[in-house]
Biopython code that builds the backbone (N, CA, C, O; Angstrom):
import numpy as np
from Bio.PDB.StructureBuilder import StructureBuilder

atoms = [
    (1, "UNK", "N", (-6.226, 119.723, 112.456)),
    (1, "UNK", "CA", (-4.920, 119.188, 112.093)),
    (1, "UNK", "C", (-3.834, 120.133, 112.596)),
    (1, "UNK", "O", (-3.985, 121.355, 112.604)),
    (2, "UNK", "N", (-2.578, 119.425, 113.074)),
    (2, "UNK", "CA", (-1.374, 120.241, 113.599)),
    (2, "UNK", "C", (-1.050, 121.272, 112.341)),
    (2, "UNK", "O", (-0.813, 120.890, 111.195)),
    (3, "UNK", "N", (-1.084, 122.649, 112.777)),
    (3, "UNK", "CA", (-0.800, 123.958, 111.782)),
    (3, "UNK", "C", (1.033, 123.007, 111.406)),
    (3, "UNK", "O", (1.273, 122.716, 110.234)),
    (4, "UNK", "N", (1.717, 122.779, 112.127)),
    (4, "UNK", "CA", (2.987, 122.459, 111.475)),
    (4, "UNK", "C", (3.348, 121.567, 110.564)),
    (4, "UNK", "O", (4.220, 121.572, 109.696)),
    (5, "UNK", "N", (2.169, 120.443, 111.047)),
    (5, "UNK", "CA", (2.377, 118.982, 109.747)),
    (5, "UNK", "C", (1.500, 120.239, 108.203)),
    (5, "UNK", "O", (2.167, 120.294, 107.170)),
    (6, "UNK", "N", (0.765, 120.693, 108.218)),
    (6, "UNK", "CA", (-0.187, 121.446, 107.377)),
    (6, "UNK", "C", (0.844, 122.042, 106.531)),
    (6, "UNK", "O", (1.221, 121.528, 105.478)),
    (7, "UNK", "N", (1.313, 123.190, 107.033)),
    (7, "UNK", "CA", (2.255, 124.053, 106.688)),
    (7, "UNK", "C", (3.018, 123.285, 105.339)),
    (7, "UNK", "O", (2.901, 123.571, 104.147)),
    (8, "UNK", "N", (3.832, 122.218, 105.978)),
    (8, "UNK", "CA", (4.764, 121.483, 105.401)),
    (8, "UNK", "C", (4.016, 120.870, 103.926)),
    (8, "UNK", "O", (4.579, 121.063, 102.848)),
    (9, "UNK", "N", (3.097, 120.346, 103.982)),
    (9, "UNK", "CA", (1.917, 119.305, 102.795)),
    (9, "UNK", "C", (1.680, 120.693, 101.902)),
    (9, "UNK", "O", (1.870, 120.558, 100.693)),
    (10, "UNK", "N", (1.389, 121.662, 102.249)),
    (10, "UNK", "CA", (0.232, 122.676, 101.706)),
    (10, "UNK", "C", (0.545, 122.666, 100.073)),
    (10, "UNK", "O", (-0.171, 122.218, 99.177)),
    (11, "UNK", "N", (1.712, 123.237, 99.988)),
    (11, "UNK", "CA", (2.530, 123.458, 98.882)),
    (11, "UNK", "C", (2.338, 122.046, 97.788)),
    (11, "UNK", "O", (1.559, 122.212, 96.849)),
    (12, "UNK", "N", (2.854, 121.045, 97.879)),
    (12, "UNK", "CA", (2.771, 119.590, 97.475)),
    (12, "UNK", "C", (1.040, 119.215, 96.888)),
    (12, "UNK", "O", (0.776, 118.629, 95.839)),
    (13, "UNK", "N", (-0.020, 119.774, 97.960)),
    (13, "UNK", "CA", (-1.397, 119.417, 97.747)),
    (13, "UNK", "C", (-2.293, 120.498, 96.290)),
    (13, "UNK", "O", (-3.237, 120.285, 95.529)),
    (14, "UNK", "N", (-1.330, 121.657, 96.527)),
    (14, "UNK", "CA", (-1.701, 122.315, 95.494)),
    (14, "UNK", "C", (-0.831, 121.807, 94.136)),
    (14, "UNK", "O", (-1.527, 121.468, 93.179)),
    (15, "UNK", "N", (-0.101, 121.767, 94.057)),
    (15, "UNK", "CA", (0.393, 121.111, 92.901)),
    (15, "UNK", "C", (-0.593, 119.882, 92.581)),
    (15, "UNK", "O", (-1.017, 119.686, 91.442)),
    (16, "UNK", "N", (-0.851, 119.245, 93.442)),
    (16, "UNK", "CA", (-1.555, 117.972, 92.527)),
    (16, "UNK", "C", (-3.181, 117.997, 92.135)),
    (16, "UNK", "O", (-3.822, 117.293, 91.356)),
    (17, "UNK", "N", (-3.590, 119.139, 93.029)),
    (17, "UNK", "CA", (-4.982, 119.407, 92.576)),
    (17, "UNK", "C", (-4.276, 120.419, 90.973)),
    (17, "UNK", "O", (-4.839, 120.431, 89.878)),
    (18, "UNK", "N", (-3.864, 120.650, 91.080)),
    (18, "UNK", "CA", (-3.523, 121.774, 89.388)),
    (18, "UNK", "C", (-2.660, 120.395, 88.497)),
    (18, "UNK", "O", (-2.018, 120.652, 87.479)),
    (19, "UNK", "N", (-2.720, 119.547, 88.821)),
    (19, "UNK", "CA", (-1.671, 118.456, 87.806)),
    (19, "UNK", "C", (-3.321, 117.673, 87.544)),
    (19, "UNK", "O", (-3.086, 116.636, 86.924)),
    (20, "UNK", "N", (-4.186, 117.744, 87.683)),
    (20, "UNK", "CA", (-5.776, 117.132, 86.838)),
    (20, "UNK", "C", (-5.851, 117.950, 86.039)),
    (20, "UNK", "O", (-5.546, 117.561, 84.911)),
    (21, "UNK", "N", (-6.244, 119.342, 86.160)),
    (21, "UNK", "CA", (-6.632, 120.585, 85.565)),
    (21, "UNK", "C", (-6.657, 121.927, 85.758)),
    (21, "UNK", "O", (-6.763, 122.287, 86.930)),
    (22, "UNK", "N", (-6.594, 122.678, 85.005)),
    (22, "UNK", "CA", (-6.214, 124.463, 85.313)),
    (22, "UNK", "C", (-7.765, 124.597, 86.273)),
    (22, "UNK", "O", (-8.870, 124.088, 86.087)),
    (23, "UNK", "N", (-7.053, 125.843, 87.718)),
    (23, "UNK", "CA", (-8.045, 125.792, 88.233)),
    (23, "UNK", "C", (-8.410, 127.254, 88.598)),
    (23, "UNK", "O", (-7.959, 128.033, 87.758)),
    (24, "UNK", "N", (-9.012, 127.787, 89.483)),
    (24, "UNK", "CA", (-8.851, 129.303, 89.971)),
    (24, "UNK", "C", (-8.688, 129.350, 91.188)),
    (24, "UNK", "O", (-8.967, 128.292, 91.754)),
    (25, "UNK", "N", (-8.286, 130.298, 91.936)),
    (25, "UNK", "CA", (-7.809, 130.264, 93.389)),
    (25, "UNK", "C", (-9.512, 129.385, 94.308)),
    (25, "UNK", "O", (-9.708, 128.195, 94.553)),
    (26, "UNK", "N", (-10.227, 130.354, 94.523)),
    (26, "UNK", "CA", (-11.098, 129.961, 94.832)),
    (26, "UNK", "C", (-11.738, 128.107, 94.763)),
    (26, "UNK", "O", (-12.243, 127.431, 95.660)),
    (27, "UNK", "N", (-11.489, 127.819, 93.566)),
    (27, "UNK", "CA", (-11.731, 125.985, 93.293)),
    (27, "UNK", "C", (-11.002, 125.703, 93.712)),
    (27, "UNK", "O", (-11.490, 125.061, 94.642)),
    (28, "UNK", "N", (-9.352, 125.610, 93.869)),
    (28, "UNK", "CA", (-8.065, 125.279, 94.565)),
    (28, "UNK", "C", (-8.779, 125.135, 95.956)),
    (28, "UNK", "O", (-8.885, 124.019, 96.466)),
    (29, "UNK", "N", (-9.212, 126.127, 96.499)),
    (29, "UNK", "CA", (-9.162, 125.746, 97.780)),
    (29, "UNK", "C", (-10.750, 125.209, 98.297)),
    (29, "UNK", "O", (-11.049, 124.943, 99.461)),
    (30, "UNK", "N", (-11.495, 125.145, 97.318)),
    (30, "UNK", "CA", (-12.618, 124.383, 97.422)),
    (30, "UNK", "C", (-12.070, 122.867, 97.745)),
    (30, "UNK", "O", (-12.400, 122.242, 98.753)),
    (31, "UNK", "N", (-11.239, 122.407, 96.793)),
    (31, "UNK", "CA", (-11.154, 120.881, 96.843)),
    (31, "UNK", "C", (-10.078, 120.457, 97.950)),
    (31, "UNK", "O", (-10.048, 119.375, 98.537)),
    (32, "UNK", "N", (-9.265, 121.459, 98.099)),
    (32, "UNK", "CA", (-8.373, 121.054, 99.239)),
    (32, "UNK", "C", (-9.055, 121.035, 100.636)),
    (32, "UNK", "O", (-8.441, 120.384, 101.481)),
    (33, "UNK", "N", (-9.955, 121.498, 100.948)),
    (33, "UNK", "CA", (-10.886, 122.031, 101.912)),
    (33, "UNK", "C", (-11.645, 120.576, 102.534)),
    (33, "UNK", "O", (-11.940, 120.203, 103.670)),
    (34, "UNK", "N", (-11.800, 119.939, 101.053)),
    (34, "UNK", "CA", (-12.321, 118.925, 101.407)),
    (34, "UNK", "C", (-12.123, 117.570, 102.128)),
    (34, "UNK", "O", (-12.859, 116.618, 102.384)),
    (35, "UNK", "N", (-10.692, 117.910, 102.373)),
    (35, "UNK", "CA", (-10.031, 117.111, 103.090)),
    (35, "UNK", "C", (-9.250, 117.722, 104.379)),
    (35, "UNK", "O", (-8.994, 117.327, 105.517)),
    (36, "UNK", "N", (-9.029, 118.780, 103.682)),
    (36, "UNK", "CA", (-7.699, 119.847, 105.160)),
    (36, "UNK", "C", (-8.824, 120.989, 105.160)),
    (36, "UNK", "O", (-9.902, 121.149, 104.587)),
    (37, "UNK", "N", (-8.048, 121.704, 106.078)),
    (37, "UNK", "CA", (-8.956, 122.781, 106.891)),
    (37, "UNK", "C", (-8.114, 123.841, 106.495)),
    (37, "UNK", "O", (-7.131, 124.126, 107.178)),
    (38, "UNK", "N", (-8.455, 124.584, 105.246)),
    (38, "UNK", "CA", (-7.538, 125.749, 104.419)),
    (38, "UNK", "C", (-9.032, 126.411, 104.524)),
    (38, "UNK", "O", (-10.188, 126.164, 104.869)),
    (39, "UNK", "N", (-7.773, 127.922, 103.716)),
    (39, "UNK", "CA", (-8.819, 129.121, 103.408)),
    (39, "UNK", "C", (-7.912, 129.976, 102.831)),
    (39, "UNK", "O", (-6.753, 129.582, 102.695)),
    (40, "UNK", "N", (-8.224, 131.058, 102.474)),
    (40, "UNK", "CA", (-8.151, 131.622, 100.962)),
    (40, "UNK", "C", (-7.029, 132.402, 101.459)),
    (40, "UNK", "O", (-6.520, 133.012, 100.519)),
    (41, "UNK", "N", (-6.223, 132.707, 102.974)),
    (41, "UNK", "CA", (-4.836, 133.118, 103.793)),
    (41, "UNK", "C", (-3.780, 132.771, 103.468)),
    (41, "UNK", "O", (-2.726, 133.403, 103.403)),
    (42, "UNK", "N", (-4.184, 130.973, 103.082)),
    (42, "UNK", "CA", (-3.367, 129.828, 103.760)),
    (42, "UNK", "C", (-3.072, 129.511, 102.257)),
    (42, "UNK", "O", (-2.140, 128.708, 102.312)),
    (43, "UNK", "N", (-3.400, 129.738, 100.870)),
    (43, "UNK", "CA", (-3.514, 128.971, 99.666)),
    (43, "UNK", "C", (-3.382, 129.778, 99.031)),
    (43, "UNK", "O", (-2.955, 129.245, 98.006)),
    (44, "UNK", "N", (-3.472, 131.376, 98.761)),
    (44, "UNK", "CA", (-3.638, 132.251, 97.558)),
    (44, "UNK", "C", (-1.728, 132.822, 97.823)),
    (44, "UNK", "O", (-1.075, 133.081, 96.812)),
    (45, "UNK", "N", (-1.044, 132.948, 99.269)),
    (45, "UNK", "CA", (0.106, 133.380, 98.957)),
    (45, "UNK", "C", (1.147, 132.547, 98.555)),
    (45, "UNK", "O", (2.267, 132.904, 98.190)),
    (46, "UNK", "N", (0.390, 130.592, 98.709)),
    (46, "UNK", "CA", (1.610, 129.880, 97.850)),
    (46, "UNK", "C", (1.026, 130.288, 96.447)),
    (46, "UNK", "O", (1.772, 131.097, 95.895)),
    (47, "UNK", "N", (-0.039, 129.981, 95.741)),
    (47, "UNK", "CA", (-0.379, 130.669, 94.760)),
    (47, "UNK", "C", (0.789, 131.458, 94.301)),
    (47, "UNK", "O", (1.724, 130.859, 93.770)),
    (48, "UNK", "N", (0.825, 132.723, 94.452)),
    (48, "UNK", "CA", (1.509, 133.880, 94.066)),
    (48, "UNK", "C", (3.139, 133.087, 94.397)),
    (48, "UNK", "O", (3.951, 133.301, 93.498)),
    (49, "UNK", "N", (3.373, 132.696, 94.927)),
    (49, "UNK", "CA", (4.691, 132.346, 95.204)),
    (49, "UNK", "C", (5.129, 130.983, 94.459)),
    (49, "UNK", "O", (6.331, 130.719, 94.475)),
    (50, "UNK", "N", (4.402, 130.255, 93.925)),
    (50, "UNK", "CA", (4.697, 129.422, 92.669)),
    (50, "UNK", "C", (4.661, 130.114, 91.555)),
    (50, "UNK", "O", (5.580, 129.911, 90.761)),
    (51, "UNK", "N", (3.762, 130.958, 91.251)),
    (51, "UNK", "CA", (3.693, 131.445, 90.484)),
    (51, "UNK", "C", (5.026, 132.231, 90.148)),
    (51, "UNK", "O", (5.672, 132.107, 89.108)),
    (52, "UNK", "N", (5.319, 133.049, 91.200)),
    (52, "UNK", "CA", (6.714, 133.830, 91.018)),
    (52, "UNK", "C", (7.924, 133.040, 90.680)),
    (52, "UNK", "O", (8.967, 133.516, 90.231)),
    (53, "UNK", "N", (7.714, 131.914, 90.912)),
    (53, "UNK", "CA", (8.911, 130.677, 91.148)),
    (53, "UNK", "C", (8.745, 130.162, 89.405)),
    (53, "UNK", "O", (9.407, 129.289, 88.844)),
    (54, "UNK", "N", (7.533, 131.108, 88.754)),
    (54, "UNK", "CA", (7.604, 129.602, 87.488)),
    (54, "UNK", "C", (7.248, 128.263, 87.264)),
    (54, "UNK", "O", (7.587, 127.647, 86.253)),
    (55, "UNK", "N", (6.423, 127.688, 88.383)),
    (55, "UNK", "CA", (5.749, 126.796, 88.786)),
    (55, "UNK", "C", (4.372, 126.515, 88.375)),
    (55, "UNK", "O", (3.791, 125.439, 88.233)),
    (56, "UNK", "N", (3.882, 128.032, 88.175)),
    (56, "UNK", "CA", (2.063, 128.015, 87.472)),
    (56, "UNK", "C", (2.732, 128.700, 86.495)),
    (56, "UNK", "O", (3.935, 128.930, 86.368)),
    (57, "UNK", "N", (1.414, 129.114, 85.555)),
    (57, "UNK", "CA", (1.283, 130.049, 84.785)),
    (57, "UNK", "C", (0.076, 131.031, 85.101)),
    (57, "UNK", "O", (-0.577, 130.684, 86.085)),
    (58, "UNK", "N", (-0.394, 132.307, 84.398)),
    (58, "UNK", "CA", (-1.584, 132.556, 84.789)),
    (58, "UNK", "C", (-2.478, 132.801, 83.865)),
    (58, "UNK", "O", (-2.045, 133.608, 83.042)),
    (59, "UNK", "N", (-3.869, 132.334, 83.593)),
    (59, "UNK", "CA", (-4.275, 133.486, 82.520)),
    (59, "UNK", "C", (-6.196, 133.949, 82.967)),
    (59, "UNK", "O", (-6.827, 133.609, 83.967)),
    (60, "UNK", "N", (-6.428, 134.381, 82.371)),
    (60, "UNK", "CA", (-7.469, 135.217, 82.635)),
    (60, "UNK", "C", (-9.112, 134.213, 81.563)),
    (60, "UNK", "O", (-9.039, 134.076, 80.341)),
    (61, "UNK", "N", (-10.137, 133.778, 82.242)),
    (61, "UNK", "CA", (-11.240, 133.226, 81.593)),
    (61, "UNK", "C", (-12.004, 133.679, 81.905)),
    (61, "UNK", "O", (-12.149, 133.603, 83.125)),
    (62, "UNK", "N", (-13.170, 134.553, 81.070)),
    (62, "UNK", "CA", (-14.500, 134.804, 80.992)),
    (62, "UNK", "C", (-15.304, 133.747, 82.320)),
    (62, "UNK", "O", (-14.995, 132.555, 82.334)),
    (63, "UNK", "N", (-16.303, 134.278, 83.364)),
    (63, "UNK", "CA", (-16.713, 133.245, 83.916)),
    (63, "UNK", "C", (-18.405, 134.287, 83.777)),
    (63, "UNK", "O", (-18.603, 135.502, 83.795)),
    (64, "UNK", "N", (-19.334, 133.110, 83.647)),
    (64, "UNK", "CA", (-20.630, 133.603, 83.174)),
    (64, "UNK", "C", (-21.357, 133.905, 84.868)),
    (64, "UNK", "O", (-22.565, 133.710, 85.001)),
    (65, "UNK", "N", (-20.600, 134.332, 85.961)),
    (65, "UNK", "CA", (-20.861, 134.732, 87.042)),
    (65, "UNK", "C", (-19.922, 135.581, 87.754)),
    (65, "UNK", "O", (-19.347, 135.376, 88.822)),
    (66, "UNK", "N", (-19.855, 136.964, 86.652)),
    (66, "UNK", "CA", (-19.403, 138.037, 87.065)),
    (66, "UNK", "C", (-18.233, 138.058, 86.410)),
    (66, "UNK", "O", (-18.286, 137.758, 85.217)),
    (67, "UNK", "N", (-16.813, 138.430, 87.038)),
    (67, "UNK", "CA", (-15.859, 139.023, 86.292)),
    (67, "UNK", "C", (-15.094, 137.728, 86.376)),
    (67, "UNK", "O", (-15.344, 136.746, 87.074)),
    (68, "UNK", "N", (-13.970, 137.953, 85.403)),
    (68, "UNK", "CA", (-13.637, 137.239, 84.973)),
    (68, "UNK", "C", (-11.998, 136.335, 85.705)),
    (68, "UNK", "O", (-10.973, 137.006, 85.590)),
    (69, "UNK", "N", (-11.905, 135.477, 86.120)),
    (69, "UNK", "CA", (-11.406, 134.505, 86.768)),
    (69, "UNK", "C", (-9.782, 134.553, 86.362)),
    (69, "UNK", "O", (-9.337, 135.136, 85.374)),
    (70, "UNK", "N", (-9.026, 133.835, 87.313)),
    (70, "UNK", "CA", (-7.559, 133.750, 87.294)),
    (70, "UNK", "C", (-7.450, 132.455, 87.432)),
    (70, "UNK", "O", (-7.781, 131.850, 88.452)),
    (71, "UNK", "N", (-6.903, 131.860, 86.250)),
    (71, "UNK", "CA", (-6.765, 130.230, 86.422)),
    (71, "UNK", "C", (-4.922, 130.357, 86.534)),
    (71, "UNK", "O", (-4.173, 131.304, 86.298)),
    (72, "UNK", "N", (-4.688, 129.140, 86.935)),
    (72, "UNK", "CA", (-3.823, 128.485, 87.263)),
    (72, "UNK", "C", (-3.145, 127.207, 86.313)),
    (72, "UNK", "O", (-3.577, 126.056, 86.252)),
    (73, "UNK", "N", (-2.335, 127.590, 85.825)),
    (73, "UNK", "CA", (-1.931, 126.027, 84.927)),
    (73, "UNK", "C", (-0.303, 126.122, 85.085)),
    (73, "UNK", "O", (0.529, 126.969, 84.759)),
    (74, "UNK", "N", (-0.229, 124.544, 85.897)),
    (74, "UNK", "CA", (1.559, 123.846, 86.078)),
    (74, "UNK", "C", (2.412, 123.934, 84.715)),
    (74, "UNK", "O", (2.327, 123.507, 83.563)),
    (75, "UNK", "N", (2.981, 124.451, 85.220)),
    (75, "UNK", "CA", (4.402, 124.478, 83.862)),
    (75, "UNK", "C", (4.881, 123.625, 84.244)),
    (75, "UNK", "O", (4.673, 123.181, 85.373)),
    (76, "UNK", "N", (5.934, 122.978, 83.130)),
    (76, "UNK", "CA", (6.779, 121.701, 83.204)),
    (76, "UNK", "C", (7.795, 121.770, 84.328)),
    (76, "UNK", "O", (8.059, 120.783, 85.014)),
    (77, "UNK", "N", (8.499, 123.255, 84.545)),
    (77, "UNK", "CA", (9.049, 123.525, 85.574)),
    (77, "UNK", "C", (8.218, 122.619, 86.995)),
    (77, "UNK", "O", (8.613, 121.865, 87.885)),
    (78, "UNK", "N", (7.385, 122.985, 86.734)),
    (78, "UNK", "CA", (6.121, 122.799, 87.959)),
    (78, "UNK", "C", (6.294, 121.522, 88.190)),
    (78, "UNK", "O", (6.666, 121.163, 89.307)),
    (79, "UNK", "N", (6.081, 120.708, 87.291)),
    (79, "UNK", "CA", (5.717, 119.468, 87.154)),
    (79, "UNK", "C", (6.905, 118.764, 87.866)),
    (79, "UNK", "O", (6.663, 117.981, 88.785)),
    (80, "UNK", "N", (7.897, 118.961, 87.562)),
    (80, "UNK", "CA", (9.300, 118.482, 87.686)),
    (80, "UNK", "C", (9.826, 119.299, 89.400)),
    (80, "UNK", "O", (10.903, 118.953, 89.885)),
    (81, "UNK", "N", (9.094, 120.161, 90.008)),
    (81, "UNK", "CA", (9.290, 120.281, 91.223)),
    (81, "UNK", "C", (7.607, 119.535, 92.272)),
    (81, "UNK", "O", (7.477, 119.195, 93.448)),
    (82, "UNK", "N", (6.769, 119.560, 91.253)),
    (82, "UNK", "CA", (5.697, 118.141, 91.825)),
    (82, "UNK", "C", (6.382, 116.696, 91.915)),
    (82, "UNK", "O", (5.987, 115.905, 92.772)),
    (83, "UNK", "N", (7.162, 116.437, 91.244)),
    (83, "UNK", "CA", (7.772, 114.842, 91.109)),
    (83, "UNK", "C", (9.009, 114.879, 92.466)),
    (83, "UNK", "O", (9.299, 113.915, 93.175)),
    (84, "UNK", "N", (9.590, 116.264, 92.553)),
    (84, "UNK", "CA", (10.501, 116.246, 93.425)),
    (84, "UNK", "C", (9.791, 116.497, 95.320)),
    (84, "UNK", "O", (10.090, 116.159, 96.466)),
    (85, "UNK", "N", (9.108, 117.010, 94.854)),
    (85, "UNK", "CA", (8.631, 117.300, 96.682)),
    (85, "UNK", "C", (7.561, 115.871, 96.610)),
    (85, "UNK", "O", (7.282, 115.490, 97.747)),
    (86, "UNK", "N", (7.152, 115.331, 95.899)),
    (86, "UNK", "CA", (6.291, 113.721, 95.838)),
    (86, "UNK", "C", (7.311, 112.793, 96.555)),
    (86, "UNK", "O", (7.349, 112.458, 97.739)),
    (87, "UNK", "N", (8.053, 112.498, 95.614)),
    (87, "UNK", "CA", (9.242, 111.889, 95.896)),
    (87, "UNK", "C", (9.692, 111.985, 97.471)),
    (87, "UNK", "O", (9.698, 111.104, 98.330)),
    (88, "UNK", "N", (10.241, 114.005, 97.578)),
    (88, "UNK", "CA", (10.625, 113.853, 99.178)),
    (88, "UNK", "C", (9.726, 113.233, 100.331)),
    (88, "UNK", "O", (10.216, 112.496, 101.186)),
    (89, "UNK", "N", (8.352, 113.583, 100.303)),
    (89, "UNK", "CA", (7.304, 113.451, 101.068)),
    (89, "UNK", "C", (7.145, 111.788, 100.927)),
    (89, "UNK", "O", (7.273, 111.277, 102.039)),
    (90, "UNK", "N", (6.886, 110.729, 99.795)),
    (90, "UNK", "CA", (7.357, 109.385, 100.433)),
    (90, "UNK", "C", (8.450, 109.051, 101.306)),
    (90, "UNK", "O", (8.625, 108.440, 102.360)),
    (91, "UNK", "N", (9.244, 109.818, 100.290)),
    (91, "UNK", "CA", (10.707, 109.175, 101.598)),
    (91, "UNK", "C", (10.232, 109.731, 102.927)),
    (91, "UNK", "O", (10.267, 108.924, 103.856)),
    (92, "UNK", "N", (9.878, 110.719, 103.147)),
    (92, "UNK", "CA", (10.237, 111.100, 104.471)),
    (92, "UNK", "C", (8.829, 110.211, 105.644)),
    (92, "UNK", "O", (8.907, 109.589, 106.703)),
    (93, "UNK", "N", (7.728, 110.580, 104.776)),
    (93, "UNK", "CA", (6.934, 109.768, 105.221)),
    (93, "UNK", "C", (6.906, 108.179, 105.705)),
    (93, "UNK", "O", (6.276, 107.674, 106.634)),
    (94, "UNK", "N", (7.919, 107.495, 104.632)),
    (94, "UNK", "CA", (7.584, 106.083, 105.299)),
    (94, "UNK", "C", (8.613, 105.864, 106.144)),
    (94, "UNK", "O", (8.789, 104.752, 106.643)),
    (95, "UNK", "N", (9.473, 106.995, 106.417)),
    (95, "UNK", "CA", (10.558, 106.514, 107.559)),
    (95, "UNK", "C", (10.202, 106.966, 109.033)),
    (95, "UNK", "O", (10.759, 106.552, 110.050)),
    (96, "UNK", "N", (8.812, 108.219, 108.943)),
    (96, "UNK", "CA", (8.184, 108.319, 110.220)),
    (96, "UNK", "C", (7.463, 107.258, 110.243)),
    (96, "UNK", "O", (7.401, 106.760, 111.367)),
    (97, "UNK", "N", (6.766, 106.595, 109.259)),
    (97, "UNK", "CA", (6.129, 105.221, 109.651)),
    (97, "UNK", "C", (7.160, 104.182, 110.386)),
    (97, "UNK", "O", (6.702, 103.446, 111.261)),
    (98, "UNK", "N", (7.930, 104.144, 110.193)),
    (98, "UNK", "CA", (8.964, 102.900, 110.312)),
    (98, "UNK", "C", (8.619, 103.250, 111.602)),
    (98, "UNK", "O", (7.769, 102.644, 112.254)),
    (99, "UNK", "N", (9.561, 104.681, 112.195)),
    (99, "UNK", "CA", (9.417, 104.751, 113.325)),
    (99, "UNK", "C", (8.383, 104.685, 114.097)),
    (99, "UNK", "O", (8.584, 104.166, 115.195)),
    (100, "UNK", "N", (7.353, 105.042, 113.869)),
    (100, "UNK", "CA", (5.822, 105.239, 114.472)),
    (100, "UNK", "C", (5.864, 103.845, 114.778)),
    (100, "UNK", "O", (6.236, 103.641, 115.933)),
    (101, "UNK", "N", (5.604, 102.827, 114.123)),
    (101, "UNK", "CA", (5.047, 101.460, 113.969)),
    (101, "UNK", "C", (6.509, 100.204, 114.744)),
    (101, "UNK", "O", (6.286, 99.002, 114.890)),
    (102, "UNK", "N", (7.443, 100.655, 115.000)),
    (102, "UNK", "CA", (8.140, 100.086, 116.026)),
    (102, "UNK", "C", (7.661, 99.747, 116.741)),
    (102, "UNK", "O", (7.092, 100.646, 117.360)),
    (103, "UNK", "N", (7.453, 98.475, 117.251)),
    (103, "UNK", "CA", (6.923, 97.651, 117.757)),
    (103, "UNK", "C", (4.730, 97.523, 118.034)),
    (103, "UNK", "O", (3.945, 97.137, 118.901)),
    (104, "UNK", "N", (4.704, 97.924, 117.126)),
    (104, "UNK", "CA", (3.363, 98.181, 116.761)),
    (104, "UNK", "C", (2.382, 98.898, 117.702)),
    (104, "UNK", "O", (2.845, 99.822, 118.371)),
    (105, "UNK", "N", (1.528, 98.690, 117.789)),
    (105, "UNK", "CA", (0.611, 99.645, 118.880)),
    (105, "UNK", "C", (1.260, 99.302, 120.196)),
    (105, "UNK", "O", (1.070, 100.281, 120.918)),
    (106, "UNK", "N", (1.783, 98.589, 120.709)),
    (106, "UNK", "CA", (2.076, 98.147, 122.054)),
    (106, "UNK", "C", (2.470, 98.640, 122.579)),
    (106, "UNK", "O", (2.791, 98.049, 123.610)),
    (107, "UNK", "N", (2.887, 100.172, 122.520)),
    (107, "UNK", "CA", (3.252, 101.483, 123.196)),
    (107, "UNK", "C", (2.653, 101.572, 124.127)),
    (107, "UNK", "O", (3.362, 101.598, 125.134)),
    (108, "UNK", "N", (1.086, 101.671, 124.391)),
    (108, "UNK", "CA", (0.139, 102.385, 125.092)),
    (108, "UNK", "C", (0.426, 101.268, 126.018)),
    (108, "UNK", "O", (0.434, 101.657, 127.186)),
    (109, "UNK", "N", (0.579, 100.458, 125.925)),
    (109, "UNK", "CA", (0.716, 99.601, 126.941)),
    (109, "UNK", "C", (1.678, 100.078, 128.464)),
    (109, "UNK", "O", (1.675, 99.601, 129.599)),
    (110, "UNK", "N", (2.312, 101.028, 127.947)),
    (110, "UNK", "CA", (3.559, 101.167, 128.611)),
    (110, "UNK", "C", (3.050, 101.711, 129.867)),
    (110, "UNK", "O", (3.596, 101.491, 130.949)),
    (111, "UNK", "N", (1.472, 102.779, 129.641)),
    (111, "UNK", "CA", (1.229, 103.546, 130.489)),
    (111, "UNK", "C", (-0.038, 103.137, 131.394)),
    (111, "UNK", "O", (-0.827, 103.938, 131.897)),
    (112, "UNK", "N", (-0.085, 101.573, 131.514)),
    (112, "UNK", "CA", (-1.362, 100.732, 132.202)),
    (112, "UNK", "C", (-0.658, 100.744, 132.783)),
    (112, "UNK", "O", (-0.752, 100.191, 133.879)),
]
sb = StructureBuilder()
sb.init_structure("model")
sb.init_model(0)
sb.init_chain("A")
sb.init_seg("    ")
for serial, (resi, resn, name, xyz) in enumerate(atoms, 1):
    if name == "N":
        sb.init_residue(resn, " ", resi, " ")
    sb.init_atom(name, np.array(xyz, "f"), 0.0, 1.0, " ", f" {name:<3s}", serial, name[0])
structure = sb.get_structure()
C-alpha cells in the first residue's frame, strides 16, 4: 500500500480498533496488520502521541506470560476526536470517489 494514503488512515484505524476494547501495543498492531502492512515503528509513536494528546489512557495488567502489559483505553476526549477524523475521512473519501468514478471505468479506454 502507498506509505502516503497509510500515513494519513493510521491514526483513525487505531482509534477504532481501541473503541471495541482496551488493548496493548503489541494486539493493536496484531489486528491492524491484518489488513495494512504496520509494525511496531509505524503504531507505538501514534500510541504515545494520543496518549500525550489525552486521547488514550494508560494502565498497567498482570499478563500470565511474563511482565506485565500496557493497555490502552479511549477517553471521551478520544472518542469525540474518533467521531471527528470518521466524519473527515467520509467526507473526504466519497468526494475522491466522485472523482475517481467520473465517467466510470471508461478511462482506460483512452489509452487503446
Amino acid at each position: 500500500m502507498n506509505a502516503q494514503f497509510k500515513r494519513g488512515i493510521l491514526e483513525l484505524c487505531v482509534l477504532k480498533e481501541l473503541m471495541a476494547k482496551d488493548m496493548y501495543g503489541y494486539e493493536i498492531i496484531s489486528e491492524i496488520s491484518q489488513h495494512l502492512d504496520v509494525n511496531e515503528n509505524t503504531i507505538y509513536p501514534i500510541l504515545r502521541r494520543l496518549t500525550k494528546d489525552g486521547y488514550f489512557e494508560t494502565y498497567l495488567k498482570a499478563s500470565d506470560k511474563g511482565a506485565a502489559r500496557k493497555y490502552y483505553k479511549v477517553t471521551k476526549k478520544g472518542y469525540q476526536h474518533y467521531v471527528k477524523l470518521r466524519n473527515d475521512w467520509d467526507s473526504f473519501i466519497g468526494g475522491v470517489y466522485e472523482i475517481l468514478n467520473k465517467g466510470g471505468k471508461e478511462d482506460a479506454k483512452v489509452f487503446e
